[in-house]
Steps between C-alpha positions, in 0.01 A plus 500: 500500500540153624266374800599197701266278649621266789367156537376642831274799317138512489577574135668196426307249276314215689515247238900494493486381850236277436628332191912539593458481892826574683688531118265795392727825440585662812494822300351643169611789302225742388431758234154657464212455670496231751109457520546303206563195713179547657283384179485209346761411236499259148889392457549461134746237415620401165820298396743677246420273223120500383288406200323774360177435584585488845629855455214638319307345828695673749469861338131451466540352905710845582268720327215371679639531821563861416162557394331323818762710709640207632879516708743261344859450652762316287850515485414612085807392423460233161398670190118397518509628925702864342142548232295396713640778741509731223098459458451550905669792490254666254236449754439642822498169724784406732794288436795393694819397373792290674823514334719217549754730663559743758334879460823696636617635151188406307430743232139570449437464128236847393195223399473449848553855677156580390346200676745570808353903529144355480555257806379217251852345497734321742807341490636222758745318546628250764862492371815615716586903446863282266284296251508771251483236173210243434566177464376150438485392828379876639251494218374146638514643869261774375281322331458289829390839666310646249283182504503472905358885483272404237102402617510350094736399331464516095733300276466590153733244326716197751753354338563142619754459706574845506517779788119569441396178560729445861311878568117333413622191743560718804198654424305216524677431810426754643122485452515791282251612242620397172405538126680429182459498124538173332 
């Protein structure tokens, strides 16, 4: 079942008004359990193309998070964000994933029913009930509010030049916490 939250709800996140101001969302898209947005979050970034070390950092980064029970939110959408999404989910701790699309029609793949029937999951999504394929520019616009939701923001491999690094520069903008491998 899909919840919306209006920018007007008590549920709606504070720090999309506070970072976006009068261009935050004026409505999410939910799945799962929306006390998720009351913790505090780790946004795990990582461009699509990454040296391996940086990899083997970010699974050991994942797995720790899992351990310490820590909520992460990413879009886990390149292949080192999908693993490291594979390791959360054979924890217990919460996670929250924003496609780069619209949840009207979203099929939700069997890896993540579990989480969903344990209220340890939840899916949002800011994008209009049409955008039913990701794209570059959705995928940027995601990563935008996945990092505005975010209280840290973890990068585990920027590519210069790259959508990553615009992403770490808004960050810092913003004021935002922000860590990064090297």
């Amino acid at each position: 079942m899909i919840h919306e939250i209006q920018k007007s709800d008590s549920e709606y996140p504070a720090g999309l008004i506070a970072r976006f101001g009068d261009c935050a969302p004026g409505k999410l898209n939910a799945i799962g359990d929306l006390n998720l947005l009351d913790l505090p979050m780790t946004a795990i970034f990582c461009s699509t193309r990454c040296p391996g070390d940086a990899i083997l950092r970010a699974y050991d980064r994942a797995a720790k998070w899992r351990d310490e029970g820590r909520c992460v939110i990413s879009g886990f959408h390149s292949p080192v964000e999908k693993e490291c999404l594979r390791i959360l989910l054979r924890g217990n701790q919460p996670i929250i994933i924003c496609p780069a699309r619209s949840l009207i029609k979203m099929r939700i793949p069997t890896e993540l029913k579990r989480a969903l029937a344990g209220n340890r999951l939840l899916i949002l999504s800011f994008f209009s009930d049409k955008a039913h394929r990701a794209t570059a520019e959705s995928a940027q616009r995601r990563n935008e509010f996945v990092a505005a939701l975010a209280d840290e923001n973890w990068f585990a491999h920027i590519s210069p030049g790259g959508q990553m690094e615009r992403i770490a520069l808004q960050v810092e903008k913003w004021g935002s916490r922000l860590s990064h491998e090297l």
